[in-house]
Structures are given as structure tokens and as C-alpha cells.
DRENDO-1510 file (C-alpha; in Angstrom, 1 decimal, always signed):
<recs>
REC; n; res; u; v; w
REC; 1; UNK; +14.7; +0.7; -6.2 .
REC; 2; UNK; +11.8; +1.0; -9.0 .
REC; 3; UNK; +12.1; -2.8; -9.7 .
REC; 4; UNK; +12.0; -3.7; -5.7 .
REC; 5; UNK; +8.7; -1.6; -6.2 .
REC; 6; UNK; +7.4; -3.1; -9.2 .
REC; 7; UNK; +7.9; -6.8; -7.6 .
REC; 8; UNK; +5.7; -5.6; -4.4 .
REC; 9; UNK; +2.8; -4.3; -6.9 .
REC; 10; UNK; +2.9; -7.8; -8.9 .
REC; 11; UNK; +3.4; -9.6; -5.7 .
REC; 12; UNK; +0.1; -7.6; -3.5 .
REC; 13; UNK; -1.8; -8.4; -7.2 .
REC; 14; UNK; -0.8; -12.0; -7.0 .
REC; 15; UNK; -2.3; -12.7; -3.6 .
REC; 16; UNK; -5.2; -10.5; -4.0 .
REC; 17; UNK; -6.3; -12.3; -7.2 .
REC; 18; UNK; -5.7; -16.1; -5.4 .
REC; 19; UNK; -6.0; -15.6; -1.7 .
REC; 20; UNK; -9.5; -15.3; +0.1 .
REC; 21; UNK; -10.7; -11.9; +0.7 .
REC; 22; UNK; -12.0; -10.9; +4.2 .
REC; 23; UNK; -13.8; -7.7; +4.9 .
REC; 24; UNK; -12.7; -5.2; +7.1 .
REC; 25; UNK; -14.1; -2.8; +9.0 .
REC; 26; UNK; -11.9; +0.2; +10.8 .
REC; 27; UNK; -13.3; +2.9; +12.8 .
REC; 28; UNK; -10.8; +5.5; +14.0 .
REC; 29; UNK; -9.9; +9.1; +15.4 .
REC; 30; UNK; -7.5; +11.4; +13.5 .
REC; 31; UNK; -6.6; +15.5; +14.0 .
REC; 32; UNK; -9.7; +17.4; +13.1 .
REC; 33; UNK; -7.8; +19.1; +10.3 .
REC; 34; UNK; -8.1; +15.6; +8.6 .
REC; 35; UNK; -10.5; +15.2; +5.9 .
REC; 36; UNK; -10.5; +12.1; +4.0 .
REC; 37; UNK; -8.6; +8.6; +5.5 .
REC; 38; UNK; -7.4; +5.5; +3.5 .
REC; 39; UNK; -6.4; +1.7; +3.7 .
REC; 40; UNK; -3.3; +0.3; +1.7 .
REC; 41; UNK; -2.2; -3.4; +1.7 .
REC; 42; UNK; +1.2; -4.6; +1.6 .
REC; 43; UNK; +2.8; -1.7; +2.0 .
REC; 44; UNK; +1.3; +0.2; -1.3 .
REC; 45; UNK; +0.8; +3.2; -0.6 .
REC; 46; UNK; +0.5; +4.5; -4.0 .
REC; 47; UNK; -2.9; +2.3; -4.7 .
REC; 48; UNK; -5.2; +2.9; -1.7 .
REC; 49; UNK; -8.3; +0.2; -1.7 .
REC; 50; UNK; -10.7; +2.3; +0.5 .
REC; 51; UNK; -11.4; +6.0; +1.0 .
REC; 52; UNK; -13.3; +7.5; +3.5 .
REC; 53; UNK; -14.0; +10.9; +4.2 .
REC; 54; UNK; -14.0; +12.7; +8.3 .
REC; 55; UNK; -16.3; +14.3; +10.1 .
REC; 56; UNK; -14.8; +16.1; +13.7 .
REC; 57; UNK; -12.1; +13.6; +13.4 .
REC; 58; UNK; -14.0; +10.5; +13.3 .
REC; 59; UNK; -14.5; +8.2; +10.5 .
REC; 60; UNK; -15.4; +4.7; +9.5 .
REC; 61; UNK; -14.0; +2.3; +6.7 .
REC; 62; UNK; -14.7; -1.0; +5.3 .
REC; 63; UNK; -14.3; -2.8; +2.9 .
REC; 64; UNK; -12.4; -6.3; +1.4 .
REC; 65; UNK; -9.0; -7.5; +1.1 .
REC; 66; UNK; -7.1; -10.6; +1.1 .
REC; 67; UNK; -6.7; -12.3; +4.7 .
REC; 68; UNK; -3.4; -11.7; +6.5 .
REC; 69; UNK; -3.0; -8.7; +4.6 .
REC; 70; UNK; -1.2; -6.1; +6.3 .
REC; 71; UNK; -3.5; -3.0; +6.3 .
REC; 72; UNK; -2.1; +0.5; +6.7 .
REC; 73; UNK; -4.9; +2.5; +8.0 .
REC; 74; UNK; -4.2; +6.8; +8.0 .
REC; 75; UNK; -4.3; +9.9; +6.0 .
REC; 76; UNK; -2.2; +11.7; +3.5 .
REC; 77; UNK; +0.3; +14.4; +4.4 .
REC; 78; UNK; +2.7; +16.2; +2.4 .
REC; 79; UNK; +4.9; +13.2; +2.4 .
REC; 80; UNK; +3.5; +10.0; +1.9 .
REC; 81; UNK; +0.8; +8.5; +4.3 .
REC; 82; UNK; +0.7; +8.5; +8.2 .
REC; 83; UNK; -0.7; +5.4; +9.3 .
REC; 84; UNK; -0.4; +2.5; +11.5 .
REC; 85; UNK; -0.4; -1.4; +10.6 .
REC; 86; UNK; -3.2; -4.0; +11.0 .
REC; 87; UNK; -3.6; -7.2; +9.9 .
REC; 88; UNK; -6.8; -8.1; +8.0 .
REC; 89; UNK; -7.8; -11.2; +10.2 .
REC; 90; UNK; -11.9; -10.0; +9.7 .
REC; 91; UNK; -12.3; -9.0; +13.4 .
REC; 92; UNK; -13.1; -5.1; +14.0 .
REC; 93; UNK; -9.9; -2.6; +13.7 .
REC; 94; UNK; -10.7; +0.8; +16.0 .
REC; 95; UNK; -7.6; +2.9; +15.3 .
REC; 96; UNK; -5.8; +6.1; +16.9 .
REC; 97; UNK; -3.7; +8.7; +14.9 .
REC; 98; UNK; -3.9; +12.0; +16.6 .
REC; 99; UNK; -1.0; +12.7; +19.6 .
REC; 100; UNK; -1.2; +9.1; +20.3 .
REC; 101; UNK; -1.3; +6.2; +17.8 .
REC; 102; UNK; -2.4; +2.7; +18.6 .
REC; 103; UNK; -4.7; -0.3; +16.9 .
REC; 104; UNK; -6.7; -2.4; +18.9 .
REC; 105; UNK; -9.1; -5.3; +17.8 .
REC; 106; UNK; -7.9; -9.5; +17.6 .
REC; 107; UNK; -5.5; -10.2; +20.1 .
REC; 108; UNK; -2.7; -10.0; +17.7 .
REC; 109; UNK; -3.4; -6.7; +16.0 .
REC; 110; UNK; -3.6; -5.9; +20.1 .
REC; 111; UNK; -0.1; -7.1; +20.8 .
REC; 112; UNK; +1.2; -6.0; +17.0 .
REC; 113; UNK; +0.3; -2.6; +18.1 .
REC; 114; UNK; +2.2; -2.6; +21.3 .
REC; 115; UNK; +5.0; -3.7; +19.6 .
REC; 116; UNK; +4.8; -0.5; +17.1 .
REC; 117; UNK; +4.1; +1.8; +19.8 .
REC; 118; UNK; +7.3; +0.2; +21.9 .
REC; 119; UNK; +9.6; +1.0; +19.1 .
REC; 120; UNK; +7.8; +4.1; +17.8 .
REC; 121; UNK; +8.6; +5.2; +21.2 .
REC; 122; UNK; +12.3; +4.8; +20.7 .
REC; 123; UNK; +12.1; +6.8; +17.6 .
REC; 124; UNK; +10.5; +9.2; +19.0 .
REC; 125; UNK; +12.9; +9.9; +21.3 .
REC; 126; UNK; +16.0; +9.9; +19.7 .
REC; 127; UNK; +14.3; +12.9; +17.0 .
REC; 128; UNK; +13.5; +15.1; +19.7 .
REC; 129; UNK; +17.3; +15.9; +20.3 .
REC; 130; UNK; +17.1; +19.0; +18.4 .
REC; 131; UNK; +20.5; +19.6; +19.1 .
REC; 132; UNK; +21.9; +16.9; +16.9 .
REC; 133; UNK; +20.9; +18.7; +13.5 .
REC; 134; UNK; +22.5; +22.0; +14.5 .
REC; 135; UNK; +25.6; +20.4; +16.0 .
REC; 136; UNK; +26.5; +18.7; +12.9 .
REC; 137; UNK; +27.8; +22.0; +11.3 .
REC; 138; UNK; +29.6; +23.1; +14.5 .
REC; 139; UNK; +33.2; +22.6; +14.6 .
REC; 140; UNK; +34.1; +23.4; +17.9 .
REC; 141; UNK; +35.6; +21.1; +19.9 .
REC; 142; UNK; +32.6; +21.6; +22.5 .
REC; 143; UNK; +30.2; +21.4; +19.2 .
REC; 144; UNK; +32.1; +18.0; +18.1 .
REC; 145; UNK; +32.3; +16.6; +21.8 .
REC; 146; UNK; +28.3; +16.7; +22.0 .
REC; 147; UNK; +27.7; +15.7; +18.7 .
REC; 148; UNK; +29.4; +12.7; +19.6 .
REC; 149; UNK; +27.9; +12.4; +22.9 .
REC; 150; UNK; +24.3; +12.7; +21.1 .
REC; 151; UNK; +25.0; +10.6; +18.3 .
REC; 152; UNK; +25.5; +7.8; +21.1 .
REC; 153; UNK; +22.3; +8.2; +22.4 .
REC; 154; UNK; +20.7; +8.6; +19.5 .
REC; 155; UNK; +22.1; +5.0; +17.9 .
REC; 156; UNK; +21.5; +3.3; +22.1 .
REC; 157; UNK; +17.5; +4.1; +21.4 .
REC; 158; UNK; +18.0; +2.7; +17.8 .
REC; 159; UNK; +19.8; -0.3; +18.6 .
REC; 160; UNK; +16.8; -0.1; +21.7 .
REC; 161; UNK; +14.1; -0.2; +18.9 .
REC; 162; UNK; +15.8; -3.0; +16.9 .
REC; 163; UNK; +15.8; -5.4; +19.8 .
REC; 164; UNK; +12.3; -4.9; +20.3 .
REC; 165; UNK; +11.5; -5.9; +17.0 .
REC; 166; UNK; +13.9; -9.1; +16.6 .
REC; 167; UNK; +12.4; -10.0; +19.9 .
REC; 168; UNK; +8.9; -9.8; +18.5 .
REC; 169; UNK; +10.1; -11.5; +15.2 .
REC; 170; UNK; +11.6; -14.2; +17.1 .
REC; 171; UNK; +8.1; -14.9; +19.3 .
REC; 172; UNK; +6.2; -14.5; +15.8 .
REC; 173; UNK; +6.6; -17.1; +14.0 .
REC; 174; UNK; +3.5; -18.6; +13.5 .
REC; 175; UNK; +1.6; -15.4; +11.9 .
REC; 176; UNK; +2.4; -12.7; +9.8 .
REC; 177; UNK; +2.8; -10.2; +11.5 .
REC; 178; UNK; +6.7; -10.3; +11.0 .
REC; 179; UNK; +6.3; -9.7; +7.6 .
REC; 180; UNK; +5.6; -5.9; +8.1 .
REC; 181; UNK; +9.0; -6.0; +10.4 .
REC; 182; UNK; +11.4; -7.5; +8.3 .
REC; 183; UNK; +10.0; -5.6; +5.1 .
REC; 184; UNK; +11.8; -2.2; +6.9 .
REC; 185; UNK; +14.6; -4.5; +8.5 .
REC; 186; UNK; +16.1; -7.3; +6.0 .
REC; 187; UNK; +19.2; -5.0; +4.9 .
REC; 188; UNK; +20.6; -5.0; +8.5 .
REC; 189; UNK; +21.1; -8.7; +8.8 .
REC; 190; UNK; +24.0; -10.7; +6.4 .
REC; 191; UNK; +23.4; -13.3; +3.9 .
REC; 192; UNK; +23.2; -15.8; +6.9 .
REC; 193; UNK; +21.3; -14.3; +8.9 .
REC; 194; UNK; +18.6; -13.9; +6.0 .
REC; 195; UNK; +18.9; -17.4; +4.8 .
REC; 196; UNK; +18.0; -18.9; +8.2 .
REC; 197; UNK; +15.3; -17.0; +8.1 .
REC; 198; UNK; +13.9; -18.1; +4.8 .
REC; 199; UNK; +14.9; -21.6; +5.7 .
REC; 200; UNK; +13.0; -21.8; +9.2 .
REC; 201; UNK; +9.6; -22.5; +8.4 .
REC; 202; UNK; +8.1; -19.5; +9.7 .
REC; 203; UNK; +4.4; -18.4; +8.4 .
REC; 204; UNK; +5.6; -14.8; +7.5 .
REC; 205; UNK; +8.2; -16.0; +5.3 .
REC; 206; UNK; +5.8; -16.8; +2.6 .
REC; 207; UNK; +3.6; -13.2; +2.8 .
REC; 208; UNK; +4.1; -11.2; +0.4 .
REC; 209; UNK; +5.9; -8.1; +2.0 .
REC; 210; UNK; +9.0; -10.6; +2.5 .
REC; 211; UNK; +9.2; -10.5; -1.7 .
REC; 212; UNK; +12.4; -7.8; -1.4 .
REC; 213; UNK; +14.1; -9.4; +1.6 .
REC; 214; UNK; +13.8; -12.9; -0.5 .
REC; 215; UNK; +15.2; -10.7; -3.5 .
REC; 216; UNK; +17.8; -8.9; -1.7 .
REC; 217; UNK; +19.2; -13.0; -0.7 .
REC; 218; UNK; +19.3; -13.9; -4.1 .
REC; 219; UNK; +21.6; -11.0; -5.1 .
REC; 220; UNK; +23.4; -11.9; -1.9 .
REC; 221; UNK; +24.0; -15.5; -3.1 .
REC; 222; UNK; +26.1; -13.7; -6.0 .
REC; 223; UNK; +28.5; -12.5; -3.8 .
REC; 224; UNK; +29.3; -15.4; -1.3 .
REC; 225; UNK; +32.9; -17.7; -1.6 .
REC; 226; UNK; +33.3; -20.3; -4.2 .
REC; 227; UNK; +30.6; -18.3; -6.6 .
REC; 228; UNK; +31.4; -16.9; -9.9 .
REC; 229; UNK; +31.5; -12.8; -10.2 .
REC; 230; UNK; +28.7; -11.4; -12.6 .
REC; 231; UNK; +30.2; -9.0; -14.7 .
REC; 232; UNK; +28.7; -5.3; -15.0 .
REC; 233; UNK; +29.0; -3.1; -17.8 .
REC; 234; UNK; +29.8; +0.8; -17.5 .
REC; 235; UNK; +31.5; +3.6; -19.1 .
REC; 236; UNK; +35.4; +4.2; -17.3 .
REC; 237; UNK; +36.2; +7.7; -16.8 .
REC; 238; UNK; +36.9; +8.8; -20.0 .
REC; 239; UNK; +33.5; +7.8; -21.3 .
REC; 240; UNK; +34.3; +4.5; -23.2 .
REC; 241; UNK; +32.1; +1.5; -22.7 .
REC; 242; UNK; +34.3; -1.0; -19.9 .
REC; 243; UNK; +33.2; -3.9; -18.1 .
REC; 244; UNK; +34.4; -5.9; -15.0 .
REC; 245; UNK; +35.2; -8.8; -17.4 .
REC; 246; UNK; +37.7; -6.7; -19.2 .
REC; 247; UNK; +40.3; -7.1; -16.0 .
REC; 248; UNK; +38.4; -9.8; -13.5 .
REC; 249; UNK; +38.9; -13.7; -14.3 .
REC; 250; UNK; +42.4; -12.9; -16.3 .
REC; 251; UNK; +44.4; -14.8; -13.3 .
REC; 252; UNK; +44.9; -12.2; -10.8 .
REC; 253; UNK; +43.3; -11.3; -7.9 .
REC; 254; UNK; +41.2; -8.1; -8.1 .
REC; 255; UNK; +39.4; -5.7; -5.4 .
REC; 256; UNK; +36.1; -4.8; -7.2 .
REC; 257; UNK; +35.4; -1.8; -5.0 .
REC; 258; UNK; +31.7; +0.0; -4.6 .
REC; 259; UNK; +31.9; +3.5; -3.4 .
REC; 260; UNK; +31.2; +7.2; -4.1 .
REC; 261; UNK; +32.2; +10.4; -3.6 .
REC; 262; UNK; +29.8; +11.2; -1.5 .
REC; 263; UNK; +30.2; +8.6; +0.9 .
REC; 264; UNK; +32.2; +9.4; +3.9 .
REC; 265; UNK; +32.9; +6.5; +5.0 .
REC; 266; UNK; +34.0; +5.3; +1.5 .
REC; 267; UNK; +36.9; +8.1; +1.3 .
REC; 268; UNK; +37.8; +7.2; +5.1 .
REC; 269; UNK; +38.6; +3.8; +3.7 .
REC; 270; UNK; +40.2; +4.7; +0.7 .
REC; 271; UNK; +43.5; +4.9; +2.1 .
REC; 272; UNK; +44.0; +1.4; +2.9 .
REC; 273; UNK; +42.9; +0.0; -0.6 .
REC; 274; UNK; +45.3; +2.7; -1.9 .
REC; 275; UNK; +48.1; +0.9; +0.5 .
REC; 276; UNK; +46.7; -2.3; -0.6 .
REC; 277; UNK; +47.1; -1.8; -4.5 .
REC; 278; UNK; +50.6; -0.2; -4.4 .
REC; 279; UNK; +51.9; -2.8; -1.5 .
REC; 280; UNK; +50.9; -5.6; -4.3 .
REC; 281; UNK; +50.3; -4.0; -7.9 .
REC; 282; UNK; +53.4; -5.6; -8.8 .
REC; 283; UNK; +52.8; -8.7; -8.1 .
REC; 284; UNK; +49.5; -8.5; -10.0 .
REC; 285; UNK; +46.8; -6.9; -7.5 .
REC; 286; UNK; +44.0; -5.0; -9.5 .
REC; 287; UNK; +41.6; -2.3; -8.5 .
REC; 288; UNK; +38.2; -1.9; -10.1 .
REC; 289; UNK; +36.8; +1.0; -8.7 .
REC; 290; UNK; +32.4; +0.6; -8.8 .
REC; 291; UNK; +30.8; +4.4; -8.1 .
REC; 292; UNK; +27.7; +4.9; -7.2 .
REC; 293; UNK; +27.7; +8.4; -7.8 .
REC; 294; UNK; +25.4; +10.5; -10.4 .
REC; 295; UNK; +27.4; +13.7; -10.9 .
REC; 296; UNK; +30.4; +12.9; -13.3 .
REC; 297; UNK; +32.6; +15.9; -12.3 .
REC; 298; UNK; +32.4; +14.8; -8.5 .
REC; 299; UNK; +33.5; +11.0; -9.3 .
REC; 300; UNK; +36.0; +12.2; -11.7 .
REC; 301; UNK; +37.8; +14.5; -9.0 .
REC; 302; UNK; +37.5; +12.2; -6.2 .
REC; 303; UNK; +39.4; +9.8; -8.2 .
REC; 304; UNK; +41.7; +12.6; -8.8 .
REC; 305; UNK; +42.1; +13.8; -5.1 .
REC; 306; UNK; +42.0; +10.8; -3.5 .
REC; 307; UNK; +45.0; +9.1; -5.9 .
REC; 308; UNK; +42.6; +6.1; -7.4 .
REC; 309; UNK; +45.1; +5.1; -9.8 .
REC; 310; UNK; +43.5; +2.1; -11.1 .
REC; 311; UNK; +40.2; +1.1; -13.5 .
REC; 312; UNK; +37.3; +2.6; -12.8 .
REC; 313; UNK; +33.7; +2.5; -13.9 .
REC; 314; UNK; +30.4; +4.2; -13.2 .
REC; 315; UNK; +26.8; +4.0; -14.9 .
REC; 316; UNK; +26.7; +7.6; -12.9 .
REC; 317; UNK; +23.1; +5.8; -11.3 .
REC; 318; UNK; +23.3; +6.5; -7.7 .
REC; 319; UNK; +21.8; +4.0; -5.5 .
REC; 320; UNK; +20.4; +2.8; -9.4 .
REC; 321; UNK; +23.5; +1.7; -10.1 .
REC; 322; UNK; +23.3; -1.3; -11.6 .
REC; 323; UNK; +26.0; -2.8; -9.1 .
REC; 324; UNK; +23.1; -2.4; -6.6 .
REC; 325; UNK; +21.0; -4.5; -7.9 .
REC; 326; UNK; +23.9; -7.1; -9.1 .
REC; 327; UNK; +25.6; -7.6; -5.5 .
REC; 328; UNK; +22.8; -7.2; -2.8 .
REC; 329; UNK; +24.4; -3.8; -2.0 .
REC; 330; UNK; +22.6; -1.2; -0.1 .
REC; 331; UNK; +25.2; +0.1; +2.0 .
REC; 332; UNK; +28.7; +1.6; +0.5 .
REC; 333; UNK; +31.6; +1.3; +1.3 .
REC; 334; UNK; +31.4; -2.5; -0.1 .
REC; 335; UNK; +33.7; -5.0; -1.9 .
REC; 336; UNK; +34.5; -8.2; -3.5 .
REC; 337; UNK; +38.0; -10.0; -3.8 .
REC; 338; UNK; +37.7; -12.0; -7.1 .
REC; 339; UNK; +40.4; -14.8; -7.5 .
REC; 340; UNK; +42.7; -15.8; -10.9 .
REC; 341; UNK; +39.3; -17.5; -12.1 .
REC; 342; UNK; +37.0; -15.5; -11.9 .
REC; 343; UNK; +35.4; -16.7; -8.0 .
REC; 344; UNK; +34.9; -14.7; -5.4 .
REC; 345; UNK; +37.3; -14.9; -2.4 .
REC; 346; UNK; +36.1; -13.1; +0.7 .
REC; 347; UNK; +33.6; -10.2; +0.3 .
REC; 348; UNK; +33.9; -6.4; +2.7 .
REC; 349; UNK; +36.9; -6.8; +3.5 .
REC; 350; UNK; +38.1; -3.2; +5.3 .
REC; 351; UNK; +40.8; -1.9; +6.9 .
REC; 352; UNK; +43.4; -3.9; +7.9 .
REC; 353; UNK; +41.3; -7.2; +7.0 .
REC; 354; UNK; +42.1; -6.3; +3.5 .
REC; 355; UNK; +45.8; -6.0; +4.1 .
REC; 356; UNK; +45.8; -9.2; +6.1 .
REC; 357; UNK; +44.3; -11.0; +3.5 .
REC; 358; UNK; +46.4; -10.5; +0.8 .
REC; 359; UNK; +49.5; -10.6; +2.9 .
REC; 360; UNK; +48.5; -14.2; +3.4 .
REC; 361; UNK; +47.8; -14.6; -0.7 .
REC; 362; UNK; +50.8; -13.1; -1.3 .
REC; 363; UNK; +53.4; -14.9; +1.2 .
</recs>
């Protein structure tokens, strides 16, 4: 999100105005097609600190940023900025981007580097089954058997890649390294998870590149049992101004439920908050339904064909939505059970985890 972006700019200005530059110096191979290579800290690719132009796909750049700053060292392509990771530790960085990519220099950036080429690896892999792009359109029962069959392989080699980097996490705590990790990785693990991490001492913690993750925990905190809901304010389907506050806290329980019409898995679900709200409507069960979508004529008729017959709201903001920002969230579908004063109950509940909990509030 642009203010997740604008917290890692103030953030990589912050340390580079108190911490203690080191210079760096990186010589490297890249495709011959390359002409000009650059260095980025933190993650920024949009403010490159070094430029340095190619000659027969060799090249040599230097120059000074703060220590234990993660470099990314490449070149531009249509789509952001091929490069691999370094740390700035002041020893020598000689880097490869052509059909292979690896770093080598300090003995961490040397084992840092394995790591990335381990998992890169893995990705690798899993995007060279061609197959799995075509078969998503066929609906055969062959196409759909193979899909499925791919799709498993594909999410093994991910699951594969993952491990590898916990691992590395885990065996990292004493430098930064991990930083660069769990900047890509912090939305997988729960609010838990994330807090032990914050809370175990670790050096990486601190480095700037973990400013998101630690963001991303305080939305978290918003959403755990015992904490009061923060209200949001939208326009409802017919356009008039509504917020949460207008139904949650008024001594019922209420489902505040984040989905969109374009999200699969949100309609798959949507039958058993449907069963949900007419099993206990009468006994004062509420619905507030949270969209994330950004086409009004698609909310408005999957509310119609899916038979959402209770409040809903949308700022029509996509994954801008200001729920998003709110309540941690970065995967739909997602909820919140809000009790008679206004705290939250239990949060994701699915299925039939939603129906057993309010059979047992409702008894």
C-alpha cells in the first residue's frame, strides 16, 4: 500500500542520516545487452544511490551507504529491477546476473547468497510448468485432473522455498540478514507468530526493512480477543455515508465480514455466513458485509446473486480499502465477531467454525 511505501522511504532516510556509512564496492557480470547497472538500499528501488554504466557485460560500482544495509545490486528491465541482495558490511561484493545469479564476498553475503539461490531455485522450478497457465481455462475433466495435480507440485516447491528461508531466519539471528526475508514473508505468519519475533531479541528486528512487518502487528493487535473494534466509515450500497458503528457495539453480536467479488474463495464461503445469519438473525445475529472491490456494479450484483441480505459497505478501494489498513488484512476472505460491547470475540472464523461458534453463544 502507498503508506507501507512511504514508511520504507522515511525509514531508509532515517538510518541513512544517523547510522555510519560504509563504502561499497561491487564488481559484477550481467547479459551483454545490459547497459547501465544500479545499487538500491532497503528495498527502494525507486531511488537508486549508484549508477554505473557496462562495457561487454562487465561493470564496477562503488560508492557509500549506511552499514548493514541491504544492497540490491542489478539492472532495469521493463518491470522493476533484476538484482540480487547484499549486505553493505564494507568487504568487496563480486556479483552474477546473467543465466546464473549469485554474490559472493564476507562470509555472510557468501552464505546469504546460497540461501537466495536455494530458494530461487524452487521458484524456478515451479514457473517452468508451462502447463499450469493453459490448464487453468481447460475444463475437461483431464484439463481439471492435471491442473490439480500441478497445482500440487507447484505449492510442494513453494512450501519447499519457505522452509528454506524460516530455517535460515531461525540460524540468523545475530545479523541482518533476515530482514530482507521477512520484508517478502511477514504476511504468512499470524499475529503470534509475528510478535515472538519482535519480542526475541534478534538483531534484524530492529533494521529498517522490518518497518511493514512491525506495522502490519500493530494493525493485528486491533483485531485480537478482549480489544475494542475500530469503526470504518463507507458509503452502503445505495451510496449514503454508513459506518461499522452504526450496527456494531449496539448489544448484539455481529460478523463484520471482508470480501469481494472477485475473490473466489470469498463467494465459496459465502454460503455458510448466509446459513449463519438466517440460523440466528432472530435472535439478534448481524452481518456487516466489508468489500474490497473497486467496481460498484460487480459488488452491487454479487450481493444480489449471492443473497447478502444484510448491511453492507464499501469505499470501492481494492486492496486500498481502508479495512486493509485498519485490521492487518492482506488476504480475503477475513472476519471479525464483535460482541454486545463492542469487543472482539474470535477473529476468521470459516466454515463450520463460524456455525460452531455461535451455536455455543446462542445455546
Amino acid at each position: 500500500m502507498k503508506k507501507t511505501i512511504l514508511m520504507n522511504l522515511l525509514m531508509a532516510t532515517a538510518i541513512t542520516a544517523t547510522a555510519q556509512d560504509v563504502t561499497f564496492k561491487v564488481k559484477g557480470t550481467v547479459p551483454d545487452t545490459v547497459k547501465t547497472v544500479v545499487v538500491f538500499v532497503n528495498g527502494n528501488q525507486r531511488n537508486p544511490i549508484a549508477t554505473a554504466s557496462v562495457s561487454g557485460g562487465k561493470f564496477t560500482i562503488e560508492g557509500q551507504a549506511p552499514k548493514d544495509a541491504i544492497l540490491g545490486i542489478g539492472y532495469p528491465q521493463q518491470r522493476g529491477i533484476r538484482n540480487m541482495p547484499a549486505v553493505n558490511d564494507g568487504e568487496p561484493i563480486e556479483i552474477m546476473l546473467t543465466d546464473e545469479s549469485w554474490v559472493k564476498g564476507s562470509k555472510l553475503n557468501n552464505e546469504f547468497s546460497n540461501m537466495n539461490n536455494q530458494s530461487n531455485i524452487m521458484i524456478l522450478a515451479a514457473s517452468q510448468i508451462k502447463e499450469w497457465q493453459e490448464l487453468r481455462n481447460d475444463k475437461t475433466a483431464e484439463g481439471k485432473a492435471k491442473l490439480e495435480k500441478i497445482t500440487k507440485e507447484i505449492t510442494a516447491m513453494e512450501e519447499k522455498c519457505d522452509s528454506i528461508k524460516i530455517e535460515y531466519v531461525k540460524a540468523h539471528s545475530n545479523d541482518v540478514t533476515p530482514a530482507y526475508l521477512m520484508s517478502q514473508m511477514y504476511y504468512q505468519f499470524d499475529y503470534k507468530e509475528l510478535t515472538d519475533f519482535i519480542n526475541s531479541g534478534a538483531v534484524w528486528v530492529n533494521h529498517p526493512m522490518c518497518a511493514p512487518m512491525k506495522k502490519q502487528v500493530q494493525a493485528l493487535a486491533k483485531r485480537q480477543p478482549g480489544v475494542m473494534f475500530t469503526d470504518l466509515e463507507m458509503n452502503d450500497i445505495d451510496g449514503k455515508p454508513a459506518k461499522l458503528s452504526d450496527w456494531v457495539g449496539k448489544g448484539n453480536y455481529v460478523l463484520v465480514d471482508f470480501w469481494a467479488s472477485w475473490c473466489g474463495p470469498c463467494r465459496r464461503e459465502m454460503p455458510h455466513v448466509v446459513e449463519a445469519y438466517n440460523t440466528y438473525k432472530e435472535k439478534g445475529f448481524d452481518v456487516v458485509g466489508v468489500s474490497f472491490d473497486s467496481k460498484a456494479d460487480a459488488w452491487k450484483g454479487a450481493v444480489k446473486s449471492l443473497g447478502l441480505n444484510w448491511h453492507n459497505i464499501s469505499d470501492l478501494k481494492y486492496w486500498q480499502c481502508a479495512a486493509a489498513e485498519a485490521y492487518g488484512i492482506n488476504s480475503i476472505p477475513s472476519n471479525i465477531l464483535v460482541g454486545p460491547d463492542g469487543k472482539i470475540v474470535a477473529s476468521d472464523l470459516r466454515g463450520q467454525a463460524l456455525l460452531d461458534k455461535l451455536a455455543e453463544i446462542y445455546k
